[in-house]
Biopython code that builds the backbone (N, CA, C, O; Angstrom):
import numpy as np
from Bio.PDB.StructureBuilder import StructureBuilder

atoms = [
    (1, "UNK", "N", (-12.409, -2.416, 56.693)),
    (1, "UNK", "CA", (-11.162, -2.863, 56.123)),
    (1, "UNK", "C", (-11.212, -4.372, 55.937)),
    (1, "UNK", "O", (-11.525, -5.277, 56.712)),
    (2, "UNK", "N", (-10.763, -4.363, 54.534)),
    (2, "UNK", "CA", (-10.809, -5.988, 54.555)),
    (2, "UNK", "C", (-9.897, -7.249, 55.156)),
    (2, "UNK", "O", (-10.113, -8.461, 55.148)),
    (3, "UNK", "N", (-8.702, -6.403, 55.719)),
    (3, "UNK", "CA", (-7.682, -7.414, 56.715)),
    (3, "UNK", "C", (-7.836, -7.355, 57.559)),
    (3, "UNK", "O", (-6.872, -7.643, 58.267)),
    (4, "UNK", "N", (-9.428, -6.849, 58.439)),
    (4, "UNK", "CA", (-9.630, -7.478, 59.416)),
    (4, "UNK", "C", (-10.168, -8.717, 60.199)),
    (4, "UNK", "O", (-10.430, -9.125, 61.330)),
    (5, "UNK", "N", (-10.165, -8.984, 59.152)),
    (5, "UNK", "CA", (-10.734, -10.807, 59.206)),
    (5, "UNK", "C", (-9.717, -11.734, 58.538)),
    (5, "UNK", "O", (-9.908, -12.856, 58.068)),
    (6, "UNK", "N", (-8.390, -10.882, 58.612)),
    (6, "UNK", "CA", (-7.403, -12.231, 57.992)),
    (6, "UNK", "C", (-6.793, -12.290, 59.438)),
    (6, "UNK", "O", (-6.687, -11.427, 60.310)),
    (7, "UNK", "N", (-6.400, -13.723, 59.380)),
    (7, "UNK", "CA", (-5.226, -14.144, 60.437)),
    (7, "UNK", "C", (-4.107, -13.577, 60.295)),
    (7, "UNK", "O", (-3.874, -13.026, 59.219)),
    (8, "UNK", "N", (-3.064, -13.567, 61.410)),
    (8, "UNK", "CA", (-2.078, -13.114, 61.412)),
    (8, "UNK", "C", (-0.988, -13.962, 60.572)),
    (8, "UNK", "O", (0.021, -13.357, 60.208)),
    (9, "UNK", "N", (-1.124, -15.229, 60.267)),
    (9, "UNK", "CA", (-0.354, -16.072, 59.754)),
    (9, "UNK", "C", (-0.767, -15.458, 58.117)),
    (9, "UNK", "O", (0.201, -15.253, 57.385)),
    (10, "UNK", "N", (-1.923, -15.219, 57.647)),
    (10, "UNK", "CA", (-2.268, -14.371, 56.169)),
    (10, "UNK", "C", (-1.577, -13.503, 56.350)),
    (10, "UNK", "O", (-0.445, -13.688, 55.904)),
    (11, "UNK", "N", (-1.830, -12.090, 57.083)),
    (11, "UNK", "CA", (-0.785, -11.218, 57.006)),
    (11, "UNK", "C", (0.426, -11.517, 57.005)),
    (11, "UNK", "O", (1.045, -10.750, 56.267)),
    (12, "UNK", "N", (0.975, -12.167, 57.416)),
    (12, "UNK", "CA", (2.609, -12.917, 57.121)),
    (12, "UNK", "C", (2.780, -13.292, 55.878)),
    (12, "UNK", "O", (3.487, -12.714, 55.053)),
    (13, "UNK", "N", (2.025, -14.439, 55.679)),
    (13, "UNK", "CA", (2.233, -15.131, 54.422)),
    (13, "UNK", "C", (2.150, -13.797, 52.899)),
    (13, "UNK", "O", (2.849, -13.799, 51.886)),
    (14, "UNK", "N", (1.053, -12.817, 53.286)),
    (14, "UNK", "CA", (0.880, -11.895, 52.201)),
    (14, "UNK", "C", (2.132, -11.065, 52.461)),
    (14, "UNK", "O", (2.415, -10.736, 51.310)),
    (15, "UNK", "N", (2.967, -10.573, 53.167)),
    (15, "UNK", "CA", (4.038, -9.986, 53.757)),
    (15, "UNK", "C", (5.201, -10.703, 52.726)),
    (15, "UNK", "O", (5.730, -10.176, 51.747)),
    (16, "UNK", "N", (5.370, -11.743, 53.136)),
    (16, "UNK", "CA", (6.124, -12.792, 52.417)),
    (16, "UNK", "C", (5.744, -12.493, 50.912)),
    (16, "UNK", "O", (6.805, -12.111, 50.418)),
    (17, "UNK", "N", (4.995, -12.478, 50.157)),
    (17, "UNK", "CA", (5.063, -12.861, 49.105)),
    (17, "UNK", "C", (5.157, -11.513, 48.402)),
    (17, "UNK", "O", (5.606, -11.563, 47.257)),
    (18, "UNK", "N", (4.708, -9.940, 49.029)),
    (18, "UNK", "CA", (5.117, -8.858, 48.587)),
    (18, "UNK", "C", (6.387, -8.675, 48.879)),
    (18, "UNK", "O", (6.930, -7.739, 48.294)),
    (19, "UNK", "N", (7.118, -9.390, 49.727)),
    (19, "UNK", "CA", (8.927, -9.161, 50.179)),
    (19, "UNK", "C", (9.778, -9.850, 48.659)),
    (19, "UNK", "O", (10.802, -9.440, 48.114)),
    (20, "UNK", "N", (8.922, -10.973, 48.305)),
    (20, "UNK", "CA", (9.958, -11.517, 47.225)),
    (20, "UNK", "C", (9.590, -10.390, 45.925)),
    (20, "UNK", "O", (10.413, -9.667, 45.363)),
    (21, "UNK", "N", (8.095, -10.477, 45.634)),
    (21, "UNK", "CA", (8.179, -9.438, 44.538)),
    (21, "UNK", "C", (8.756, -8.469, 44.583)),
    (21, "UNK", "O", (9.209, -8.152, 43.483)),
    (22, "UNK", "N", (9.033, -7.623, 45.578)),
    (22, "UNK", "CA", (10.039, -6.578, 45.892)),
    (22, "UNK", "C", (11.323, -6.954, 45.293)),
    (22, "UNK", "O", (11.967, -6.296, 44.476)),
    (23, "UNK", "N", (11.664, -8.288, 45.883)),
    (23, "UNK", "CA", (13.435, -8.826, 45.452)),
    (23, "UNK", "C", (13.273, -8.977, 44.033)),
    (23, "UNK", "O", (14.221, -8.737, 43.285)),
    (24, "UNK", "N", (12.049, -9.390, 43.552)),
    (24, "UNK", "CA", (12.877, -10.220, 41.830)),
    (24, "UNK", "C", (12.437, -8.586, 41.238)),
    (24, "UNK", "O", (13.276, -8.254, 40.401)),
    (25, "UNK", "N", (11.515, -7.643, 41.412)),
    (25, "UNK", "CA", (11.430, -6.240, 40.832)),
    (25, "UNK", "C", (12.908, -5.652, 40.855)),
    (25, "UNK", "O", (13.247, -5.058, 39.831)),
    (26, "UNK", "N", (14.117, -5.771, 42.213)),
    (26, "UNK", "CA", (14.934, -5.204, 42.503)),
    (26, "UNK", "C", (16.352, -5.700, 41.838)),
    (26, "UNK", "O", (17.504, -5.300, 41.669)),
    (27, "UNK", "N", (15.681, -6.604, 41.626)),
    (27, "UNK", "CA", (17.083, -7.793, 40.728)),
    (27, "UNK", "C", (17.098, -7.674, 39.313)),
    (27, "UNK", "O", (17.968, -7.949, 38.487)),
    (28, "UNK", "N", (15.450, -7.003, 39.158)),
    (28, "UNK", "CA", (15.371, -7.042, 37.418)),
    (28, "UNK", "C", (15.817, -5.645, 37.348)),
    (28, "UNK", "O", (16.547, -5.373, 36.395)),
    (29, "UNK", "N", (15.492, -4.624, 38.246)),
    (29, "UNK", "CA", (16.315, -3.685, 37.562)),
    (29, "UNK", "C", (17.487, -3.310, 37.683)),
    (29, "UNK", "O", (17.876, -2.291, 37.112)),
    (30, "UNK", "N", (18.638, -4.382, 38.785)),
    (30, "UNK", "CA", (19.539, -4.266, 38.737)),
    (30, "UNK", "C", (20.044, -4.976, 37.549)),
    (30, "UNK", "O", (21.136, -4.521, 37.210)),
    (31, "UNK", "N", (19.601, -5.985, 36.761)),
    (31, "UNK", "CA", (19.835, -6.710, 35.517)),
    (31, "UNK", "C", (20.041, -5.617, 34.481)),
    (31, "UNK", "O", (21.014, -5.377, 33.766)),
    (32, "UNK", "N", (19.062, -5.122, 34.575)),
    (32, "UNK", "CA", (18.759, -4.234, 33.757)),
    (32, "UNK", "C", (19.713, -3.089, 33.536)),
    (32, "UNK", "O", (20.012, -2.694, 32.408)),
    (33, "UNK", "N", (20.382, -2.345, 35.136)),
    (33, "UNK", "CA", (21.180, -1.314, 34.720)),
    (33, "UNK", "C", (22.067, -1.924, 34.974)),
    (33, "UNK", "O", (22.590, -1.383, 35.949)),
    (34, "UNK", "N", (22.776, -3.039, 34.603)),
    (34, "UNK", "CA", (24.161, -4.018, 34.226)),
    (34, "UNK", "C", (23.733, -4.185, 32.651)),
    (34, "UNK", "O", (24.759, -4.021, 31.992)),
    (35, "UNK", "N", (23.228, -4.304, 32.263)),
    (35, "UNK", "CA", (22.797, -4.070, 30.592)),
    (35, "UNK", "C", (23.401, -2.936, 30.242)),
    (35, "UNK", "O", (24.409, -2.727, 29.567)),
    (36, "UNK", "N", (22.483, -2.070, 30.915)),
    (36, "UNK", "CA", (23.126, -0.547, 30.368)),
    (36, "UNK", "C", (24.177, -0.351, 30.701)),
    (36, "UNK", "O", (24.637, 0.190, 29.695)),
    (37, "UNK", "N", (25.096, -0.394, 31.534)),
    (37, "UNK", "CA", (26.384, -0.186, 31.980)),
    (37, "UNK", "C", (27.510, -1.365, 30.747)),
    (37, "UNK", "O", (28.716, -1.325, 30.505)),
    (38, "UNK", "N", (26.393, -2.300, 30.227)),
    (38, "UNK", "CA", (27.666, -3.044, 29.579)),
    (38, "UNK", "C", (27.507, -2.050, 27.883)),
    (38, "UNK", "O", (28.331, -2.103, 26.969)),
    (39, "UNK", "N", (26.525, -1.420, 27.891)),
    (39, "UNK", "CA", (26.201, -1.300, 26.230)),
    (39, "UNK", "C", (26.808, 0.123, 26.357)),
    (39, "UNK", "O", (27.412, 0.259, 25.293)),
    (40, "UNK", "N", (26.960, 1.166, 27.026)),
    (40, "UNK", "CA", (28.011, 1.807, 27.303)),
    (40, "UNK", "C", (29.206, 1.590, 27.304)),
    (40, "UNK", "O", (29.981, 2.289, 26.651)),
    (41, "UNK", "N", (29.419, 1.031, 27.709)),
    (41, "UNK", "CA", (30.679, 0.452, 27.590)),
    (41, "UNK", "C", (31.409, -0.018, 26.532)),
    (41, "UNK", "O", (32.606, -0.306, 26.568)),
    (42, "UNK", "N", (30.690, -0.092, 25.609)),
    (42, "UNK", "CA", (30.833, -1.025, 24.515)),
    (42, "UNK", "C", (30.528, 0.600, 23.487)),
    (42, "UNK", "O", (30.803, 0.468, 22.294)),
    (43, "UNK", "N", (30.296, 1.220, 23.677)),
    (43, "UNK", "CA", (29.732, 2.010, 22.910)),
    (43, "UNK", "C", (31.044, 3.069, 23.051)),
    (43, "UNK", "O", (31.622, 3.739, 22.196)),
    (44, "UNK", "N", (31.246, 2.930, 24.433)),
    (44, "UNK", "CA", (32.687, 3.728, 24.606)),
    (44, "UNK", "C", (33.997, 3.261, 24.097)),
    (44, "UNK", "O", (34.819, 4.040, 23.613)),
    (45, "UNK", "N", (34.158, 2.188, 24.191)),
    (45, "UNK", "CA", (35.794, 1.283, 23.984)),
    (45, "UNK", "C", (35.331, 1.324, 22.487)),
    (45, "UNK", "O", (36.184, 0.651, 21.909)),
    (46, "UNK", "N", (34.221, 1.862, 21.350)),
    (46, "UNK", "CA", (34.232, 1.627, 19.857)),
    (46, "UNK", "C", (34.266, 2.961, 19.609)),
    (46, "UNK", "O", (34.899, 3.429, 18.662)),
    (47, "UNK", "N", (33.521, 3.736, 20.525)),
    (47, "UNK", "CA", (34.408, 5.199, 20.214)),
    (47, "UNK", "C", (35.967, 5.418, 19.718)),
    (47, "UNK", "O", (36.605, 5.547, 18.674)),
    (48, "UNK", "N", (36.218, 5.364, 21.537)),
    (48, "UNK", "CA", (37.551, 5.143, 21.637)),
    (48, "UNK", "C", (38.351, 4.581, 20.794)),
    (48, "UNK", "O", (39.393, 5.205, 20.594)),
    (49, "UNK", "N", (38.187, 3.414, 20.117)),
    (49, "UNK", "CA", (39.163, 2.489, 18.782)),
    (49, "UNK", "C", (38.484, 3.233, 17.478)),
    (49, "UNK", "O", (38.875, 2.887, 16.363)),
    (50, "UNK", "N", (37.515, 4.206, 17.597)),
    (50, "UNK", "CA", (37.956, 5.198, 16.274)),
    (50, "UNK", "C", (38.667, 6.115, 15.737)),
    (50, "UNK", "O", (38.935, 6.466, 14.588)),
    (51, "UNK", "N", (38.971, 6.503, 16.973)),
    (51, "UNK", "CA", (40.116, 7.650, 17.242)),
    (51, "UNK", "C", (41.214, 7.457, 16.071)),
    (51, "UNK", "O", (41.534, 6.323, 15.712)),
    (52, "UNK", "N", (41.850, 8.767, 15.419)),
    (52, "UNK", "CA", (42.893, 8.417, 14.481)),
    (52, "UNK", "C", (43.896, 8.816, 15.555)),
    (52, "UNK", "O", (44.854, 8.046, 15.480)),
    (53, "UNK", "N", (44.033, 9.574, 16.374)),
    (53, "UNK", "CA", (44.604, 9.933, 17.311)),
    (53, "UNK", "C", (45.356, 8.839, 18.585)),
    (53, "UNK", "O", (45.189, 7.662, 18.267)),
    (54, "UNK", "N", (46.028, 8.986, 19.751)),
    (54, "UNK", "CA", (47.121, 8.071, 20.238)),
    (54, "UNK", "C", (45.678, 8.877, 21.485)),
    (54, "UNK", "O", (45.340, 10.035, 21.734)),
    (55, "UNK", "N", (45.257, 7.643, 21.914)),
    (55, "UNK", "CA", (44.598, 8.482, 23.222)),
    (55, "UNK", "C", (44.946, 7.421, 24.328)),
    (55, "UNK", "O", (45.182, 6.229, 24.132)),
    (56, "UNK", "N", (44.931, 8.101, 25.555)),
    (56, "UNK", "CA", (45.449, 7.576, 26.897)),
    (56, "UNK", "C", (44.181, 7.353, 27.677)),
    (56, "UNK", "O", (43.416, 8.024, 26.984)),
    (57, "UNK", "N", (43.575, 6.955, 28.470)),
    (57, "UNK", "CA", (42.742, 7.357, 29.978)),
    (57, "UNK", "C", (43.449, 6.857, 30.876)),
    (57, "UNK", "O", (43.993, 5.761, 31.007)),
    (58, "UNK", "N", (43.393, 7.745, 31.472)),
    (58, "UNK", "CA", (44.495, 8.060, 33.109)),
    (58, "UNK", "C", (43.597, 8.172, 34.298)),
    (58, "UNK", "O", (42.629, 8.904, 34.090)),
    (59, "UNK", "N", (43.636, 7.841, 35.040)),
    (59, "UNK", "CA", (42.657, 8.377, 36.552)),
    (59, "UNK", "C", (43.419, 9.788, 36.985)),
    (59, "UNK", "O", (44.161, 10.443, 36.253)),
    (60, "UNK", "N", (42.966, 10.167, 38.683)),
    (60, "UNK", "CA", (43.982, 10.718, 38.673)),
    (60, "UNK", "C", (45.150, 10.997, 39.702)),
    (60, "UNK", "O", (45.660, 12.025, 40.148)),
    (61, "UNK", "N", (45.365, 9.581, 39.897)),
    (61, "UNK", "CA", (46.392, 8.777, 40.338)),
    (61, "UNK", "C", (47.532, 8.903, 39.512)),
    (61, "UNK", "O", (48.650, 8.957, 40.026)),
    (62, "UNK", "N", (47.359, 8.961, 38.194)),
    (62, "UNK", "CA", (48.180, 8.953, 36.570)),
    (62, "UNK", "C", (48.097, 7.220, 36.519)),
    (62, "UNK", "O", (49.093, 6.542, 36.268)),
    (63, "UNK", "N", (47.158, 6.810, 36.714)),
    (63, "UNK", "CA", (47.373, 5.734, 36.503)),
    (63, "UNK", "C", (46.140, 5.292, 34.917)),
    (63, "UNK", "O", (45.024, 5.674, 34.567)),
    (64, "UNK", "N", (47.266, 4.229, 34.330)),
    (64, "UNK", "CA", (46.127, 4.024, 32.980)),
    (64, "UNK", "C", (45.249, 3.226, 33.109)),
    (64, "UNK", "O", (45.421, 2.104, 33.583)),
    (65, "UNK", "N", (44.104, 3.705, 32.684)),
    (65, "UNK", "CA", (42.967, 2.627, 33.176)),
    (65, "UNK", "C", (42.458, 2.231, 31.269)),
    (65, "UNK", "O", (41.622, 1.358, 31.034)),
    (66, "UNK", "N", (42.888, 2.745, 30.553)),
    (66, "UNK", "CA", (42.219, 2.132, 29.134)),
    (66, "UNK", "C", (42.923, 3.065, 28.097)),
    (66, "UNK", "O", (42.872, 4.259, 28.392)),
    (67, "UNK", "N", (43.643, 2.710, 26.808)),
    (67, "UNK", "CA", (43.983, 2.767, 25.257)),
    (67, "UNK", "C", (43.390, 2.677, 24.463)),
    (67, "UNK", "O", (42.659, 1.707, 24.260)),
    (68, "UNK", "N", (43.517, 3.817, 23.621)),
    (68, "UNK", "CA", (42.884, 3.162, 22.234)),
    (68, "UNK", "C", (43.988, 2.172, 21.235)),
    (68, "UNK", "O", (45.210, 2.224, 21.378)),
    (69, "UNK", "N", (43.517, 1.573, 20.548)),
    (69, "UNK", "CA", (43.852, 0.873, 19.111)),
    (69, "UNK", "C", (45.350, 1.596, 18.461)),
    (69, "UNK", "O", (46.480, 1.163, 18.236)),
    (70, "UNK", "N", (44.732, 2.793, 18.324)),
    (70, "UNK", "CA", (45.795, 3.322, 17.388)),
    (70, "UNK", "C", (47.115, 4.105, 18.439)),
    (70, "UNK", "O", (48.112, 4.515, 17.844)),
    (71, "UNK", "N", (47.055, 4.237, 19.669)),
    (71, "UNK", "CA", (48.058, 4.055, 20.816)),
    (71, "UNK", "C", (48.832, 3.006, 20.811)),
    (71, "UNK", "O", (50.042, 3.219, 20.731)),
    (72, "UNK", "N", (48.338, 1.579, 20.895)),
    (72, "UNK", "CA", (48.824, 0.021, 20.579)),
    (72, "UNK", "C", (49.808, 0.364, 19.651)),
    (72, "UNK", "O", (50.997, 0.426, 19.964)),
    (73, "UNK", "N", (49.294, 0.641, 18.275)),
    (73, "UNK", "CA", (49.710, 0.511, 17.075)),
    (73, "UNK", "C", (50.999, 1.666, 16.925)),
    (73, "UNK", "O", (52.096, 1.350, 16.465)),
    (74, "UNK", "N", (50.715, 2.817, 17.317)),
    (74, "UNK", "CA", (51.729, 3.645, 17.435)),
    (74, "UNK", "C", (52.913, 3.138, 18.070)),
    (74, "UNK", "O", (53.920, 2.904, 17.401)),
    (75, "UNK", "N", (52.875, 2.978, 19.132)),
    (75, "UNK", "CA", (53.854, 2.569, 20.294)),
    (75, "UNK", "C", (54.328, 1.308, 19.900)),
    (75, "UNK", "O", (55.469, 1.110, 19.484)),
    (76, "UNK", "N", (53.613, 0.608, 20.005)),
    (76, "UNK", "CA", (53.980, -1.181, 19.576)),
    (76, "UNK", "C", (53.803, -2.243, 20.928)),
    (76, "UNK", "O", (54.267, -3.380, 21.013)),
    (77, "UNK", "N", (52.931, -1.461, 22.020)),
    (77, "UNK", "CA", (52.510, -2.243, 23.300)),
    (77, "UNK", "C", (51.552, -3.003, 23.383)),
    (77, "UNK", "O", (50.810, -2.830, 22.415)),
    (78, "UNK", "N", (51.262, -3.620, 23.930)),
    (78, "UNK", "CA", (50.124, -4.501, 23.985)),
    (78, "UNK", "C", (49.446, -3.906, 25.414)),
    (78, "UNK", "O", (50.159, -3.606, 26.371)),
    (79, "UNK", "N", (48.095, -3.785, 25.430)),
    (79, "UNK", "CA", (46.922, -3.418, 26.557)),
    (79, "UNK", "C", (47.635, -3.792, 27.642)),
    (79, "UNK", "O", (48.064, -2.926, 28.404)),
    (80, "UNK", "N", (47.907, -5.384, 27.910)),
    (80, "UNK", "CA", (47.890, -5.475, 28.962)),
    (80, "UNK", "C", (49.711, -4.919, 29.651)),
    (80, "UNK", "O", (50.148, -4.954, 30.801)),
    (81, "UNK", "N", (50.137, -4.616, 28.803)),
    (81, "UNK", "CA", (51.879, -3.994, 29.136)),
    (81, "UNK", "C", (51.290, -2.360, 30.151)),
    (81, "UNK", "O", (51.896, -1.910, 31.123)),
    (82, "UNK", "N", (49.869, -1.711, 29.482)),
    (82, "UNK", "CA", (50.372, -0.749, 30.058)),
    (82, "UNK", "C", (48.770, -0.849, 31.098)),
    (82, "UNK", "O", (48.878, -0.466, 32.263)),
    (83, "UNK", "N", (47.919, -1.160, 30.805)),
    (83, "UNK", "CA", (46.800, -1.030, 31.944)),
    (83, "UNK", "C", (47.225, -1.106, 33.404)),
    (83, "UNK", "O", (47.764, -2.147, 33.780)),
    (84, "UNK", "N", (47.066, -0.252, 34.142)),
    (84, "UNK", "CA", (47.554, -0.433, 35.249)),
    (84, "UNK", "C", (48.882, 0.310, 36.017)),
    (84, "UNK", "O", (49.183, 0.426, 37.205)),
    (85, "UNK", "N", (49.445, 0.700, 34.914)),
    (85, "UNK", "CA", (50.864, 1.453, 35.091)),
    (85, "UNK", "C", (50.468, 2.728, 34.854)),
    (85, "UNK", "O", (49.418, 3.036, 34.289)),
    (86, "UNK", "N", (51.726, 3.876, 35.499)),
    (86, "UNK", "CA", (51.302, 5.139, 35.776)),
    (86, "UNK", "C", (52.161, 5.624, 33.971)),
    (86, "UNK", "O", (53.153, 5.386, 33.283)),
    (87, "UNK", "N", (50.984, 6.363, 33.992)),
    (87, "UNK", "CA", (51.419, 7.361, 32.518)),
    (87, "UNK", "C", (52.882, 7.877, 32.441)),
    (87, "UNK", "O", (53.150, 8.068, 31.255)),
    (88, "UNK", "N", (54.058, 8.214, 33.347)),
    (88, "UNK", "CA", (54.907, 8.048, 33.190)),
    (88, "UNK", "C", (56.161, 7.125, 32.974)),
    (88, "UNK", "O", (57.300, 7.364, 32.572)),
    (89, "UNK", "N", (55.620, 6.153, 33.330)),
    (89, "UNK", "CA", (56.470, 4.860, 33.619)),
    (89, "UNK", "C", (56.220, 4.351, 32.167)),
    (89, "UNK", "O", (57.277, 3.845, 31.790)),
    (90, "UNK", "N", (55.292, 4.270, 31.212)),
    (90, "UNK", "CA", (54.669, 4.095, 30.195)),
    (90, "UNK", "C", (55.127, 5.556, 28.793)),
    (90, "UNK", "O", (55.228, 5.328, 27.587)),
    (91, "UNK", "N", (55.258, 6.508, 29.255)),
    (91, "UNK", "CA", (55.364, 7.347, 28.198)),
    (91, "UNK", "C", (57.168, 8.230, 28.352)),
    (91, "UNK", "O", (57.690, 9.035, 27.582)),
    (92, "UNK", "N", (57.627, 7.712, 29.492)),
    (92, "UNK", "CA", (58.871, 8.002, 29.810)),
    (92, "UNK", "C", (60.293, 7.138, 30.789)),
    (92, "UNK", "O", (61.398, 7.532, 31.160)),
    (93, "UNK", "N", (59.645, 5.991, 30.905)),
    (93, "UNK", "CA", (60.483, 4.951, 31.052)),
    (93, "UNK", "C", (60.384, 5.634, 32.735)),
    (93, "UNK", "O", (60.646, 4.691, 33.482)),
    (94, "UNK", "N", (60.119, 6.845, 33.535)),
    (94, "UNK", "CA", (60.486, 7.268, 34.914)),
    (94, "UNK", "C", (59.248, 6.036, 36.044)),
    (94, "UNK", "O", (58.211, 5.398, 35.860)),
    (95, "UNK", "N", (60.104, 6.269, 37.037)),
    (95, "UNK", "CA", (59.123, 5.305, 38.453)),
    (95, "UNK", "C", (58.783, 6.115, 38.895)),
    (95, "UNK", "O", (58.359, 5.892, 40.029)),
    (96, "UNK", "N", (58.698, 7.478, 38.451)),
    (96, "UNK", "CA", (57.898, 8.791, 39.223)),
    (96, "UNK", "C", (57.666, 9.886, 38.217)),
    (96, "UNK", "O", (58.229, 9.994, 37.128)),
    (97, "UNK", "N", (56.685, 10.745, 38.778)),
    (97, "UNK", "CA", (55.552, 11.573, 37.977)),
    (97, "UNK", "C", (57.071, 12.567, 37.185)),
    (97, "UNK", "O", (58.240, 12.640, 37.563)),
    (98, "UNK", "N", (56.489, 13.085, 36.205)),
    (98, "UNK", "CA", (57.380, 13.883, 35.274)),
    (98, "UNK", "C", (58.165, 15.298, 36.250)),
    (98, "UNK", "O", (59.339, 15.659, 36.337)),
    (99, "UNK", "N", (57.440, 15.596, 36.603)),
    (99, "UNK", "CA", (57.673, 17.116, 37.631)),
    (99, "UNK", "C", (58.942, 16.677, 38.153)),
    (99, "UNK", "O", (60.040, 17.181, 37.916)),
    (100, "UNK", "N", (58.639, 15.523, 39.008)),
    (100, "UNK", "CA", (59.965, 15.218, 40.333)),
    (100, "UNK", "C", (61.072, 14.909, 39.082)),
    (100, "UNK", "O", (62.191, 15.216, 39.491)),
    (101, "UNK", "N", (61.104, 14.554, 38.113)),
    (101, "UNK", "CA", (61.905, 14.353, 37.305)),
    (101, "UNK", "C", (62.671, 15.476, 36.770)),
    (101, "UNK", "O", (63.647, 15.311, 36.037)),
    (102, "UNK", "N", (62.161, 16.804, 37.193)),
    (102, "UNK", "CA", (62.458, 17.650, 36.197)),
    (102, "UNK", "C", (61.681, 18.028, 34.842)),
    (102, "UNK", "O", (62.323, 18.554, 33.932)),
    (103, "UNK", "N", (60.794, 17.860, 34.746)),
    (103, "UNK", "CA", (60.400, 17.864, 33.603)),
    (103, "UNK", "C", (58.539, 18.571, 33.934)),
    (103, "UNK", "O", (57.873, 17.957, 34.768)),
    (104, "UNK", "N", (58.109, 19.400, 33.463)),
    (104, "UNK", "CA", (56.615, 19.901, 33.253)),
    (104, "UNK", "C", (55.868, 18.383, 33.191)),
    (104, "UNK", "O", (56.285, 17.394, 32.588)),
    (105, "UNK", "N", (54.805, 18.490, 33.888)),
    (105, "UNK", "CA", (53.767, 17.526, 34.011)),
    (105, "UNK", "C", (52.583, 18.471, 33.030)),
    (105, "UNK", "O", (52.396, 19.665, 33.264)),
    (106, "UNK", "N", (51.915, 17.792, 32.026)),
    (106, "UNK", "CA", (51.304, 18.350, 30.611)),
    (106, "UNK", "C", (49.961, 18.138, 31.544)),
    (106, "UNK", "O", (49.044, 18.943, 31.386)),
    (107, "UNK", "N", (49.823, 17.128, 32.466)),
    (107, "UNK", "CA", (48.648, 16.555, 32.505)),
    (107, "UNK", "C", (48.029, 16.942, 33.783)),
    (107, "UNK", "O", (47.034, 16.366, 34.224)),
    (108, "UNK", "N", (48.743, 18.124, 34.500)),
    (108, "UNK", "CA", (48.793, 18.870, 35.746)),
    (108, "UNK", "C", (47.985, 20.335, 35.219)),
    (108, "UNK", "O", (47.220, 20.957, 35.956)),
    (109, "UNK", "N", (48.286, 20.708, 33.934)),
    (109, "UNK", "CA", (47.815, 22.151, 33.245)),
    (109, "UNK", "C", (46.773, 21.631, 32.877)),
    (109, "UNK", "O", (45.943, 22.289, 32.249)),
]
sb = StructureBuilder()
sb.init_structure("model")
sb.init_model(0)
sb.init_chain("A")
sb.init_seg("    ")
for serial, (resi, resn, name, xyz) in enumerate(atoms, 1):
    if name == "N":
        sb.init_residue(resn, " ", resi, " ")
    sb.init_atom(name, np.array(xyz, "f"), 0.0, 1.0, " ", f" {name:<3s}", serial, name[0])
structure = sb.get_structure()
């Protein structure tokens, strides 16, 4: 074996320098799938603003996490009026889910 004639301070130092290549390999492909996660993204929110349709995304909390374009335009809200607010409070003026209101929850079926 040929590391038996290295010092222990070589084995360190070679230790060391396969530990960083490890880090910048681990950083590039975390770069990398932050790329992909942004071009998705982007690929989704241009979907989404093709829609001729009024579309919502809700978690399922009922809370809105993203609109399309033609939702905006329908309604007359701006993104940031409803991101964040629960789909009822937004599509029925209520501080609670449609059901407790009396009313069928669409988004329960």
């Amino acid at each position: 074996m040929k590391d038996k004639n290295k010092t222990k301070a070589q084995l360190i130092d070679e230790m060391e320098t396969m530990r960083k290549q490890i880090a910048e390999l681990e950083a590039a492909k975390s770069e990398q799938a932050q790329g992909a996660l942004k071009e998705s993204q982007r690929y989704f929110r241009a979907l989404l603003n093709q829609l001729h349709e009024d579309v919502i995304v809700i978690d399922r909390e009922y809370i809105v996490r993203d609109v399309n374009n033609t939702f905006l335009s329908t309604t007359g809200h701006h993104r940031d009026q409803v991101l964040g607010k629960h789909c009822y409070e937004i599509s029925h003026g209520y501080n609670q889910p449609c059901d407790k209101m009396g009313e069928d929850c669409k988004l329960k079926e």
